[in-house]
VEXDREN-2710 file (C-alpha; in Angstrom, 1 decimal):
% VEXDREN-2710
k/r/px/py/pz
1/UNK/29.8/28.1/9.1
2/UNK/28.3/27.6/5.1
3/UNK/25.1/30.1/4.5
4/UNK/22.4/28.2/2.5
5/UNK/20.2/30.2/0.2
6/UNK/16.6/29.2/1.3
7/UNK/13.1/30.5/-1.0
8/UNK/9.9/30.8/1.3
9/UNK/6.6/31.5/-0.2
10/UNK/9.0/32.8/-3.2
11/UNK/11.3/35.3/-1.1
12/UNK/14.7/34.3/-0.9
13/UNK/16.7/34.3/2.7
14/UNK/20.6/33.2/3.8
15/UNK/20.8/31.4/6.2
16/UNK/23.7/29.9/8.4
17/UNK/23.7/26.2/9.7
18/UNK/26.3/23.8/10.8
19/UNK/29.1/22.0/8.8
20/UNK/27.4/19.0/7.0
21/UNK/23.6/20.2/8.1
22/UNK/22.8/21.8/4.9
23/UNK/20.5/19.2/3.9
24/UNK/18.5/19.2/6.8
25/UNK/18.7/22.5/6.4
26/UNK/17.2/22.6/2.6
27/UNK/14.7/19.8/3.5
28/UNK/13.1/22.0/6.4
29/UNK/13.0/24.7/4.5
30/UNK/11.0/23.0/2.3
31/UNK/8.0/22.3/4.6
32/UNK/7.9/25.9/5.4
33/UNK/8.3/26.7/2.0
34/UNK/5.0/24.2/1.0
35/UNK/3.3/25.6/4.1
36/UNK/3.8/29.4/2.7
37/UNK/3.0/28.5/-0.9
38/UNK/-0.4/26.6/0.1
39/UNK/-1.1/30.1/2.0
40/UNK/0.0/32.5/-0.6
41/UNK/-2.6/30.5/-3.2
42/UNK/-5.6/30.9/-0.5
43/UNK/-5.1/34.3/0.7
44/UNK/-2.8/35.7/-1.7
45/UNK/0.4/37.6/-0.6
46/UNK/1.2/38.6/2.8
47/UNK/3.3/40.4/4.9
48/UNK/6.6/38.8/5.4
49/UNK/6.0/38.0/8.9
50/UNK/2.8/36.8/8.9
51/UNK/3.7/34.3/6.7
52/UNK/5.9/33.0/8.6
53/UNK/4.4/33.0/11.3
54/UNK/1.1/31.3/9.7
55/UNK/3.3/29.0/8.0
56/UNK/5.5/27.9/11.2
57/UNK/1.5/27.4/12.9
58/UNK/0.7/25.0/10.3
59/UNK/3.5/23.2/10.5
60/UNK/3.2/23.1/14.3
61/UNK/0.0/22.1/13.8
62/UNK/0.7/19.3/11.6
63/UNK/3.5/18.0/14.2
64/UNK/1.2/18.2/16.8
65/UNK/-0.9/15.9/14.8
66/UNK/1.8/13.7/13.9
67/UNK/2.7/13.6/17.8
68/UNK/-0.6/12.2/18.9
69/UNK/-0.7/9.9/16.2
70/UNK/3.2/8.3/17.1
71/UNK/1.8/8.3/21.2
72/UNK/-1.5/6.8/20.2
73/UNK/0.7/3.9/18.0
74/UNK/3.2/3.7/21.3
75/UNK/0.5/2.8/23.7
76/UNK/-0.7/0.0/20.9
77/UNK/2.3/-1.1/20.4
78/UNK/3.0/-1.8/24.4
79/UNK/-0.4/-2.9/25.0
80/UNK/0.2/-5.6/22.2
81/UNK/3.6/-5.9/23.7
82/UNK/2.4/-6.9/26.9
83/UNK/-0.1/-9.2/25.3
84/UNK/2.8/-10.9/23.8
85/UNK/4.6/-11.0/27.4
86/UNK/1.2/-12.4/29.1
87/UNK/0.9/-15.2/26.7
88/UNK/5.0/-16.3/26.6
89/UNK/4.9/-16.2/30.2
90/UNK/1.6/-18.7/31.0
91/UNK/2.5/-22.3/31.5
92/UNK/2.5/-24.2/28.1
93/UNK/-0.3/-26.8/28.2
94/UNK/0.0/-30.2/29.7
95/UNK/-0.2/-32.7/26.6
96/UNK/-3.0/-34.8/25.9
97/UNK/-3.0/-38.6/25.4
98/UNK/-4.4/-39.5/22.3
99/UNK/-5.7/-42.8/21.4
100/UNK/-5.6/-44.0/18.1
101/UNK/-7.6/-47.6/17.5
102/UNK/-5.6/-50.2/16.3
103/UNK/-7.2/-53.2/14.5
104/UNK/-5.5/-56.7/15.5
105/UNK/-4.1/-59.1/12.7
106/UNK/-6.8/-61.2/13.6
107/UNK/-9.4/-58.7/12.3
108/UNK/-8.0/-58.0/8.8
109/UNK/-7.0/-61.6/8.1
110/UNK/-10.8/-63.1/8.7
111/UNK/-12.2/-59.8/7.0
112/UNK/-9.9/-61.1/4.2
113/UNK/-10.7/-64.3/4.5
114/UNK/-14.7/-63.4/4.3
115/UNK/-13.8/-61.3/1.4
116/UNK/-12.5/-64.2/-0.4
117/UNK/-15.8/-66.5/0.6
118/UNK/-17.7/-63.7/-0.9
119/UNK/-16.1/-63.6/-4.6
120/UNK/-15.9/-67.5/-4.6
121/UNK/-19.8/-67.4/-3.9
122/UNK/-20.5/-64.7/-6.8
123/UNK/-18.0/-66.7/-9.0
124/UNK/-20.5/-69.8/-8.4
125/UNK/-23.8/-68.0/-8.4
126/UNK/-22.3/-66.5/-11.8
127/UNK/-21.5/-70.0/-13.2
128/UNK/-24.9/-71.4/-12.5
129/UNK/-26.4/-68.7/-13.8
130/UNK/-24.6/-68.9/-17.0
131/UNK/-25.5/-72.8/-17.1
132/UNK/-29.7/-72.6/-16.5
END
């Protein structure tokens, strides 16, 4: 079993921890470590104990924290997940019929065809106009 040298709030400690754990191990002891030094720079130095102590609150605290924040997300996340089940499950809308006008060849060609009447009549009232 490997001992890993640990530093909280600047006192050294060995401690043992499983084959292959001795990052975990080094990245816990690093919270504690940043809980004790934020304590040591308020209140200046304190008894071993208390310090750890204080520091392991504080981190307690903080998971607490974290705790209610990750159930609070949870419940959002099911809420929405039931929203998402609600609105897969509803029937999907019947389809609606959608008339679009069509205008018959007849239409267009004597539209064209009064089109035509109307240049030919301002080609003629131009001409005359030209003339007088």
């Amino acid at each position: 079993m490997p001992e890993v040298q640990i530093s909280i709030g600047g006192r050294p400690f060995t401690v043992a921890c499983q084959e292959g754990e001795e990052h975990f191990l080094q990245s816990a002891a690093q919270l504690l470590d940043n809980e004790a030094t934020t304590l040591m720079d308020q209140i200046g130095r304190l008894p071993e104990a208390r310090m750890l102590l204080m520091a392991g609150l504080m981190l307690a605290d903080k998971a607490a924290g974290t705790d209610d924040q990750l159930k609070s997300l949870e419940d959002k996340v099911a809420q929405q997940a039931a929203w998402i089940e609600e609105l897969q499950s509803r029937p999907q809308p019947e389809p609606q019929r959608v008339e679009v006008a069509v205008i018959p060849d007849e239409v267009t060609q004597t539209l064209a065809e009064l089109a035509a009447r109307a240049e030919a009549l301002a080609d003629a009232a131009e001409d005359k106009s030209a003339v007088a």
